[in-house]
RORO-994545 format. One record per atom (N, C-alpha, C): residue in one letter; x, y, z; residue number from 1. Coordinates in nm, 4 decimals. Example, Ala and Ser with C-alpha at 12.3 -4.5 7.8 and 13.67 -1.06 7.14 Angstrom:
REM RORO-994545
<residu A&X 1.3190&Y -0.5690&Z 0.7800&num 1>
<residu A&X 1.2300&Y -0.4500&Z 0.7800&num 1>
<residu A&X 1.3200&Y -0.3300&Z 0.7800&num 1>
<residu S&X 1.2850&Y -0.2250&Z 0.7080&num 2>
<residu S&X 1.3670&Y -0.1060&Z 0.7140&num 2>
<residu S&X 1.2900&Y 0.0030&Z 0.7870&num 2>
END
This chain:
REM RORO-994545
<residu X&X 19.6935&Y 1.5040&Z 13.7703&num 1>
<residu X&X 19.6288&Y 1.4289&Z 13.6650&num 1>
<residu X&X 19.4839&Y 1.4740&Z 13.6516&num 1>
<residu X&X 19.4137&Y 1.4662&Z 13.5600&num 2>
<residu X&X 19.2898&Y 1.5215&Z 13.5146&num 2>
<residu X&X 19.2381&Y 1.4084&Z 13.5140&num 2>
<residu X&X 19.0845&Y 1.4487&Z 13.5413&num 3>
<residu X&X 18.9588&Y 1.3265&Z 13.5230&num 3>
<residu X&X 18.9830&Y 1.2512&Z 13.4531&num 3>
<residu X&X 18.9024&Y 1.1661&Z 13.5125&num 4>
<residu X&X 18.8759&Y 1.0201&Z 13.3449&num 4>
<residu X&X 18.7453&Y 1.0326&Z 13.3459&num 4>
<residu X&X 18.7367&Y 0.9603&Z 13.1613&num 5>
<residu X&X 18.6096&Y 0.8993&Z 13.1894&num 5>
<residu X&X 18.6319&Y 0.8340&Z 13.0885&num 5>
<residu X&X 18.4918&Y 0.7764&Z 13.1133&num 6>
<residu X&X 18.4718&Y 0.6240&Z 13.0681&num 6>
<residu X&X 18.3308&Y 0.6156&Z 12.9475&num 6>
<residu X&X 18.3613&Y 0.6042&Z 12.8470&num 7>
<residu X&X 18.2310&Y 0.5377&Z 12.7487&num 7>
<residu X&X 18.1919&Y 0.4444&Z 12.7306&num 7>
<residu X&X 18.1278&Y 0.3582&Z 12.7948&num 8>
<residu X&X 18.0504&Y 0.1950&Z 12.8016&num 8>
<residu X&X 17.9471&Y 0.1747&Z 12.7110&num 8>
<residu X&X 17.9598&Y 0.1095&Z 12.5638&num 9>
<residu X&X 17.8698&Y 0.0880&Z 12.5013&num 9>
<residu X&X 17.8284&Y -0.0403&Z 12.4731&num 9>
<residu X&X 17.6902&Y -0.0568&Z 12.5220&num 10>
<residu X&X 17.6416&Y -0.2004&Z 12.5318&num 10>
<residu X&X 17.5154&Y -0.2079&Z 12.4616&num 10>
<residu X&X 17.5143&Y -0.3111&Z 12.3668&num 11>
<residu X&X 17.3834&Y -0.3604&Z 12.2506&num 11>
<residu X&X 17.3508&Y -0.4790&Z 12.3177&num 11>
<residu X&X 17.2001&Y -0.4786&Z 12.3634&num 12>
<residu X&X 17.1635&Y -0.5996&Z 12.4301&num 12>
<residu X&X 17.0836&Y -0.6925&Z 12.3635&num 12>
<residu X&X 17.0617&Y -0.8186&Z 12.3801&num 13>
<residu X&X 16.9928&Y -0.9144&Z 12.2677&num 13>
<residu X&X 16.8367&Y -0.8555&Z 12.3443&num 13>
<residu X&X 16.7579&Y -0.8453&Z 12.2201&num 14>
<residu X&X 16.6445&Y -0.7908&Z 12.2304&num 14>
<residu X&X 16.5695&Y -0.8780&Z 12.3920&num 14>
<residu X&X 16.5562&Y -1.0043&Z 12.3667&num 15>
<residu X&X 16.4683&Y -1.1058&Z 12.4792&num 15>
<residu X&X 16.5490&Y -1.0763&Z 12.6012&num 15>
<residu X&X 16.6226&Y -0.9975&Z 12.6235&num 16>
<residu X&X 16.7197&Y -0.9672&Z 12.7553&num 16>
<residu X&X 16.6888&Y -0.8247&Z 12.7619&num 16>
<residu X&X 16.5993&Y -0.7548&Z 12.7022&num 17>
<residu X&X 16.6258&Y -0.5641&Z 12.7566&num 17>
<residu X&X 16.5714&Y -0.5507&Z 12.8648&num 17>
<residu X&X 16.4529&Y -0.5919&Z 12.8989&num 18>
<residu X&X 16.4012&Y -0.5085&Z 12.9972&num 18>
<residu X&X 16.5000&Y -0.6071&Z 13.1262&num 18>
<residu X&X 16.5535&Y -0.7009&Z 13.1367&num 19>
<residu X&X 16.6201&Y -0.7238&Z 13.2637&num 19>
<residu X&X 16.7538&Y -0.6683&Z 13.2816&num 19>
<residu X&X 16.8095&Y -0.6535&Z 13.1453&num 20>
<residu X&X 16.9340&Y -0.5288&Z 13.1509&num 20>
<residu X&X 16.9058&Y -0.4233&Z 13.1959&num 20>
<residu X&X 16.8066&Y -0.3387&Z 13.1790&num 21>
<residu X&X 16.7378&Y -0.2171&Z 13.2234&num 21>
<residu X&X 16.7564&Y -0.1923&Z 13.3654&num 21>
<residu X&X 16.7222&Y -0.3184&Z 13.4518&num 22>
<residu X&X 16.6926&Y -0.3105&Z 13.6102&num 22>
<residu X&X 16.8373&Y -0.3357&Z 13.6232&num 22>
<residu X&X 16.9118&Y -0.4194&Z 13.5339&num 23>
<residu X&X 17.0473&Y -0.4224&Z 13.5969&num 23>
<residu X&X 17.1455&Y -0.3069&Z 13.5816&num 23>
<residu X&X 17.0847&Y -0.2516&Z 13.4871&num 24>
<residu X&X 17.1329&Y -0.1016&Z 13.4795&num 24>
<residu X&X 17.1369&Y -0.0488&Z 13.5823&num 24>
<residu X&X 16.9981&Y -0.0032&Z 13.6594&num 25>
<residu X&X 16.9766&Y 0.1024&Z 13.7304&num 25>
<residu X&X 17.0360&Y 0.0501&Z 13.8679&num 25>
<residu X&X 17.0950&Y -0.0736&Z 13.8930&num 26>
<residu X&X 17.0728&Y -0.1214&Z 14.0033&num 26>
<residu X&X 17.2762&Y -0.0631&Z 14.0258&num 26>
<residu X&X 17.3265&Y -0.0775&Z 13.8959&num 27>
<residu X&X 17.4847&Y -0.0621&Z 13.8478&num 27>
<residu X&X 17.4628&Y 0.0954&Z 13.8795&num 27>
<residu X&X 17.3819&Y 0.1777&Z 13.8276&num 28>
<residu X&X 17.4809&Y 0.3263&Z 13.8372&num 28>
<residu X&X 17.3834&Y 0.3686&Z 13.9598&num 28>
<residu X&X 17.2798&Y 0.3246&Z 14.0401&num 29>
<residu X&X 17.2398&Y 0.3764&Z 14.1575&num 29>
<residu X&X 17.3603&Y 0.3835&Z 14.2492&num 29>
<residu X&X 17.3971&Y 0.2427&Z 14.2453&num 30>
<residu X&X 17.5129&Y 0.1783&Z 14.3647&num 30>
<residu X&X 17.6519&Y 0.2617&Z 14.3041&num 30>
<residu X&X 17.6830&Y 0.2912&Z 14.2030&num 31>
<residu X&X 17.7784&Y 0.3278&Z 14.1741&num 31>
<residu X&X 17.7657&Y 0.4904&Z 14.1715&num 31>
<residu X&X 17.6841&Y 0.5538&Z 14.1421&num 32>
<residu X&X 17.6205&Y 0.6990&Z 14.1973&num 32>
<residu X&X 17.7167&Y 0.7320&Z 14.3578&num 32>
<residu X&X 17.6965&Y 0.6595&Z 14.4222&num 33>
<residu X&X 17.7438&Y 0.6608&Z 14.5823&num 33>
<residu X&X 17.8872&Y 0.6708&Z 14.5882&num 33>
<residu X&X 17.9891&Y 0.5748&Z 14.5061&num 34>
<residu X&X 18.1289&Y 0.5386&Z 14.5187&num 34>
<residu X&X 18.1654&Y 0.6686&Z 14.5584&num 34>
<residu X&X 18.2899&Y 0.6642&Z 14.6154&num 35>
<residu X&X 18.3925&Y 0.7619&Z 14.6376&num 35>
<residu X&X 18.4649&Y 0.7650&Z 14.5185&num 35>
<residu X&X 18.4896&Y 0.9204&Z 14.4717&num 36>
<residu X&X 18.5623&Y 0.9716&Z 14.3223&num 36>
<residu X&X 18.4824&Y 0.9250&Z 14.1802&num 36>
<residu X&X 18.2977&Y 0.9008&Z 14.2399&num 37>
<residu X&X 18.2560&Y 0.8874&Z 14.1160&num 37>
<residu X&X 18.2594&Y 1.0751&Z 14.0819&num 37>
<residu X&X 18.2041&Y 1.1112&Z 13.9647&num 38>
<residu X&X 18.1767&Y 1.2359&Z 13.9811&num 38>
<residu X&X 18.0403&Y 1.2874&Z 13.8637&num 38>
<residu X&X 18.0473&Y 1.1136&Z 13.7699&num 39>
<residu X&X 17.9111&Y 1.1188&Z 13.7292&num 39>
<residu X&X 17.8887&Y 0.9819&Z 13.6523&num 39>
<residu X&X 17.8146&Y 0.9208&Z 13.6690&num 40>
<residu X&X 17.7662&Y 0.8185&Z 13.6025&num 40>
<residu X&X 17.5887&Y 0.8174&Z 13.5610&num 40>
<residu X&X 17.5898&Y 0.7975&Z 13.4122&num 41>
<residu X&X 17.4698&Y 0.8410&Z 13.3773&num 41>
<residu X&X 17.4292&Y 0.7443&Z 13.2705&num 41>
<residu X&X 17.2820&Y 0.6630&Z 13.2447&num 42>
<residu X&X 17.2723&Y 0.5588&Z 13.1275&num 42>
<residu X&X 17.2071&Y 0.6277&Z 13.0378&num 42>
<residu X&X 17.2695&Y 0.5938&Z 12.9231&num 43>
<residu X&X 17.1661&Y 0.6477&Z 12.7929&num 43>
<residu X&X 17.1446&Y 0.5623&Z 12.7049&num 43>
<residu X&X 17.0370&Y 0.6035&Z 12.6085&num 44>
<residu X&X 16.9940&Y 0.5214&Z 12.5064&num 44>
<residu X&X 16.9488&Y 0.5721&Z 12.4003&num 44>
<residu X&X 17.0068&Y 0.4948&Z 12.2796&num 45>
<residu X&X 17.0401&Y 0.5352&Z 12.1383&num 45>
<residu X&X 16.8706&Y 0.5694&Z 12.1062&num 45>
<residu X&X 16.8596&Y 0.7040&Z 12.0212&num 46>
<residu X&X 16.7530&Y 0.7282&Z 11.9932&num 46>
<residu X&X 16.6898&Y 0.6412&Z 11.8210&num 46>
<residu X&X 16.8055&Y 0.5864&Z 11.7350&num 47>
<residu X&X 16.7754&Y 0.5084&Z 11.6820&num 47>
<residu X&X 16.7926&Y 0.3367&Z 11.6880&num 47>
<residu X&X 16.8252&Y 0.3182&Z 11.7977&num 48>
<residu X&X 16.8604&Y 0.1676&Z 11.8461&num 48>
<residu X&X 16.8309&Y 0.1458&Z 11.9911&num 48>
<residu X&X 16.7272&Y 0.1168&Z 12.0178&num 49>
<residu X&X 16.6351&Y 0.1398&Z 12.1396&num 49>
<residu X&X 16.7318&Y 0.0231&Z 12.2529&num 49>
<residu X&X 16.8186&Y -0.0906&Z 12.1758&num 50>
<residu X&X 16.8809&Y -0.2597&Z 12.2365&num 50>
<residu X&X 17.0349&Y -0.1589&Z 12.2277&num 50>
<residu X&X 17.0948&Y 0.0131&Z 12.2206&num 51>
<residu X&X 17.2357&Y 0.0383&Z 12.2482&num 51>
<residu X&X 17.2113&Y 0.1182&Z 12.3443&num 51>
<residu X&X 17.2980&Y 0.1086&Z 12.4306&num 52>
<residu X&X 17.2564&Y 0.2007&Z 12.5930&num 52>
<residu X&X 17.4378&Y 0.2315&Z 12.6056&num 52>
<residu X&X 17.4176&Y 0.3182&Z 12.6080&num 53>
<residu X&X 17.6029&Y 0.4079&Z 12.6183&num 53>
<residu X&X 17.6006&Y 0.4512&Z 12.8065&num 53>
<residu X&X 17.6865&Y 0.3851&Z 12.9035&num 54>
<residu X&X 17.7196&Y 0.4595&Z 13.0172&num 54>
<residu X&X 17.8196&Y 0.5905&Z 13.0447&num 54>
<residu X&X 17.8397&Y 0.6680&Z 13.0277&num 55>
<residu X&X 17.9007&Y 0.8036&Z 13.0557&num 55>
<residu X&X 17.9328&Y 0.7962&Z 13.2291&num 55>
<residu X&X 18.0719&Y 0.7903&Z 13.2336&num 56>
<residu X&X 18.1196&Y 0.7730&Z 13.3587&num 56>
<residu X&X 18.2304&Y 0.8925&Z 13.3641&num 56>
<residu X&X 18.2217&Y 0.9626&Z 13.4690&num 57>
<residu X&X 18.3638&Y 1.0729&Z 13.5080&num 57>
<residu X&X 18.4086&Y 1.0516&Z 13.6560&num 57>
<residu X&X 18.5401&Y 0.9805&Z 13.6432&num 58>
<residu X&X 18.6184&Y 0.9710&Z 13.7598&num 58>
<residu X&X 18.7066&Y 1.0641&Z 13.8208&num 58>
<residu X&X 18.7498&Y 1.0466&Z 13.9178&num 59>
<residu X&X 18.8647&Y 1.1356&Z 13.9691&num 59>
<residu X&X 19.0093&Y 1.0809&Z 13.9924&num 59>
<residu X&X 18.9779&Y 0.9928&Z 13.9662&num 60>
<residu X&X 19.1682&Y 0.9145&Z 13.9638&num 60>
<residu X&X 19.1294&Y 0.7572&Z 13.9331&num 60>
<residu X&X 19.2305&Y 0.7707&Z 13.8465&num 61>
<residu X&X 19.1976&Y 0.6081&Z 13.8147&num 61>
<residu X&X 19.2003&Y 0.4922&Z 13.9312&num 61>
<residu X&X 19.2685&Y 0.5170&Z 14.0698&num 62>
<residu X&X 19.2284&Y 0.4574&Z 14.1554&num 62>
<residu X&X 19.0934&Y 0.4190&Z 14.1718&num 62>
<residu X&X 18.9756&Y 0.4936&Z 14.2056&num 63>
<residu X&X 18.8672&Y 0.5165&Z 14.1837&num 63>
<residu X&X 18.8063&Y 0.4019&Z 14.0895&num 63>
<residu X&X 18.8403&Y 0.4217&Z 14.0136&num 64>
<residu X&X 18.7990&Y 0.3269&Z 13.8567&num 64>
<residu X&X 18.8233&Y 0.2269&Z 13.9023&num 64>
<residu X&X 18.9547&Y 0.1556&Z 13.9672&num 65>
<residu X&X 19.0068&Y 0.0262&Z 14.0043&num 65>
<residu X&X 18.9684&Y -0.0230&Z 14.1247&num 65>
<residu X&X 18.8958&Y 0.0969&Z 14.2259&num 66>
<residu X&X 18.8198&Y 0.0400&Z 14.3098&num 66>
<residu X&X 18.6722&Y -0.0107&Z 14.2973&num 66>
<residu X&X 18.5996&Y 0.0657&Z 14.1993&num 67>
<residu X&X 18.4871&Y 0.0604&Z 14.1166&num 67>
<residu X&X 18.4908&Y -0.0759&Z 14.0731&num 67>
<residu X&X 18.5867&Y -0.1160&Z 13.9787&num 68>
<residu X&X 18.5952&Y -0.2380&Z 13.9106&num 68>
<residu X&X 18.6128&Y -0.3732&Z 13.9901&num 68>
<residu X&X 18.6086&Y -0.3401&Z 14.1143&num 69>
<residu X&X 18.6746&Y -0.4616&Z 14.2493&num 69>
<residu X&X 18.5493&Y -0.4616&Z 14.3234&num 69>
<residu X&X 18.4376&Y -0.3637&Z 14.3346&num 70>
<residu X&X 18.3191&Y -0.3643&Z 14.4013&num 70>
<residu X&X 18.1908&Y -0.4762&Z 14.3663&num 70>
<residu X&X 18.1493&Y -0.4818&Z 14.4752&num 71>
<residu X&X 18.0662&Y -0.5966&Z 14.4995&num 71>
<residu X&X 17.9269&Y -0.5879&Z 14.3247&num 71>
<residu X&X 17.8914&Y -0.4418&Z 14.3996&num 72>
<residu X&X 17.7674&Y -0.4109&Z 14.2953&num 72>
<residu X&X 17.8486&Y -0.4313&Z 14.1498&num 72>
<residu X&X 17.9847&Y -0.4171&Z 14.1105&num 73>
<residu X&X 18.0070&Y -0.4156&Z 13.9574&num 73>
<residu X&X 18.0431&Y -0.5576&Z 13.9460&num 73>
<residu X&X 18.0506&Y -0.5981&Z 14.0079&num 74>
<residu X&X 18.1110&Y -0.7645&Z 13.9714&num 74>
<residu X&X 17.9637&Y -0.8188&Z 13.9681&num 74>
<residu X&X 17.8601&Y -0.8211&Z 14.0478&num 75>
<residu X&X 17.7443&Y -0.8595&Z 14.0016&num 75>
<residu X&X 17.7096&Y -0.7896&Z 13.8696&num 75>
<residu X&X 17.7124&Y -0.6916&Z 13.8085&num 76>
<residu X&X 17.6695&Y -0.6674&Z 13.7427&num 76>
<residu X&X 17.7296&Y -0.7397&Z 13.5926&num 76>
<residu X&X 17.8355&Y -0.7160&Z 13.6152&num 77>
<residu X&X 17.9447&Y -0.8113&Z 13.5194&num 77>
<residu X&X 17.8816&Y -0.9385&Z 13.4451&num 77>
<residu X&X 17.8278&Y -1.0051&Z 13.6014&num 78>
<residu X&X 17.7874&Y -1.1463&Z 13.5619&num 78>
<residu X&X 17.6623&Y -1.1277&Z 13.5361&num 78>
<residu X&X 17.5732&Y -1.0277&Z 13.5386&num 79>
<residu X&X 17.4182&Y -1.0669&Z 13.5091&num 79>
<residu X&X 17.3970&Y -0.9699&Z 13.3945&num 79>
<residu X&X 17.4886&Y -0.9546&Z 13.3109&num 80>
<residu X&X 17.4903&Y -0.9008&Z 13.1742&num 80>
<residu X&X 17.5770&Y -1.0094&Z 13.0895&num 80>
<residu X&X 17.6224&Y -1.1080&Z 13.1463&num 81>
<residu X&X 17.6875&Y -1.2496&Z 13.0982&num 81>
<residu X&X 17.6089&Y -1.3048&Z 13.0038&num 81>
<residu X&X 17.5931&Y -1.3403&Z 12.8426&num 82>
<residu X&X 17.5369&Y -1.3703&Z 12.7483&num 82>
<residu X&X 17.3965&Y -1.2921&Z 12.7559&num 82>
<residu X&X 17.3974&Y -1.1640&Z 12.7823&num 83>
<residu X&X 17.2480&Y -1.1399&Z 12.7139&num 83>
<residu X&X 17.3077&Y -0.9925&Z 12.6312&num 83>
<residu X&X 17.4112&Y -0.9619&Z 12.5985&num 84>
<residu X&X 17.4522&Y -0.9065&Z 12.5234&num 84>
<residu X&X 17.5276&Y -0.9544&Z 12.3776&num 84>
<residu X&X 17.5134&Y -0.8419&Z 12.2721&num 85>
<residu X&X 17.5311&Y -0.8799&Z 12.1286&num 85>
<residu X&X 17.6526&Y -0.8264&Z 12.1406&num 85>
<residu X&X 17.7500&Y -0.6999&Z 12.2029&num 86>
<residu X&X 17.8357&Y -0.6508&Z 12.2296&num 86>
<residu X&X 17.8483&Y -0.5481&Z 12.3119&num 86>
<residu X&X 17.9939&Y -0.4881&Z 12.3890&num 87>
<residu X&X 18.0135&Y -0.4644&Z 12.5008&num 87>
<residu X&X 18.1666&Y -0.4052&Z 12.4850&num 87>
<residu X&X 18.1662&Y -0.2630&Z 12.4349&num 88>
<residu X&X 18.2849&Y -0.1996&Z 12.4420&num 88>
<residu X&X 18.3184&Y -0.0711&Z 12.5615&num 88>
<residu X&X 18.4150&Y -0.0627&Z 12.6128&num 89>
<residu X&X 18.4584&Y 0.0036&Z 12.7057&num 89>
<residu X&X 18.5555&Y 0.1295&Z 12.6786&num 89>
<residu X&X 18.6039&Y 0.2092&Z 12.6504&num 90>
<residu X&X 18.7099&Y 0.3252&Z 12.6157&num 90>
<residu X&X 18.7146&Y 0.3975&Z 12.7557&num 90>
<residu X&X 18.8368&Y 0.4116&Z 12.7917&num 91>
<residu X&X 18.8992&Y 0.4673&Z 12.8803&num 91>
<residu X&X 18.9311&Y 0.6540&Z 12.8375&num 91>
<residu X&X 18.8896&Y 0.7511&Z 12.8509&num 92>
<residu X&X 18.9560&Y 0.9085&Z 12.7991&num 92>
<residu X&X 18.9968&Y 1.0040&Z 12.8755&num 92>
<residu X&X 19.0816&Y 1.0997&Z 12.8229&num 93>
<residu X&X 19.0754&Y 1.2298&Z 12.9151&num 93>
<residu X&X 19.1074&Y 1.3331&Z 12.8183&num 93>
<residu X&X 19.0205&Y 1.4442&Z 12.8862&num 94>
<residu X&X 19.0511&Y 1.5328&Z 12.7790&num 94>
<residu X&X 19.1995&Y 1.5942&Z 12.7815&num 94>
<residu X&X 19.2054&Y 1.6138&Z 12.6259&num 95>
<residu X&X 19.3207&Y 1.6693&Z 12.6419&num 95>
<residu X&X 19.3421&Y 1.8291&Z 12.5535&num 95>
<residu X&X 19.1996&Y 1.8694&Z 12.5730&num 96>
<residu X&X 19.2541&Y 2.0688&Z 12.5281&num 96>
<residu X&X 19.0630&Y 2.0692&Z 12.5772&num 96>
END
């Protein structure tokens, strides 16, 4: 099976950015470390300063499902709990 990855796009309510920010870094530091990460990286929309896209590449969706069961992502889960406007996730792999 070939990599995954993951596109996380999150628009945050303006009076919540800068504490999303730290909860950002605090999500892909700790998640930087996991076993079968192979990249997790935050970005931000150059015309929408409140959309921050995560770029994640796994190595087996195990990985992903252990990721999703970890201490650091379940906090993170909850301290992005109402300070977002929306919060979409896509699962991919390439396929050519």
């Amino acid at each position: 099976m070939s990599e995954l990855k993951i596109v996380a796009t999150i628009v945050a309510k303006s009076e919540f950015q800068n504490d999303l920010e730290k909860t950002f870094q605090i999500v892909v530091d700790e998640t930087r470390r996991e076993a079968g990460n192979i990249l997790y990286e935050l970005h931000q929309d150059t015309n929408n300063p409140l959309k921050y896209i995560i770029l994640e590449t796994w190595q087996l969706q195990e990985a992903i499902d252990m990721h999703n069961e970890s201490v650091h992502f379940k906090a993170f889960v909850n301290a992005i709990e109402g300070k977002v406007k929306s919060l979409t996730v896509d699962v991919i792999r390439k396929i050519y």
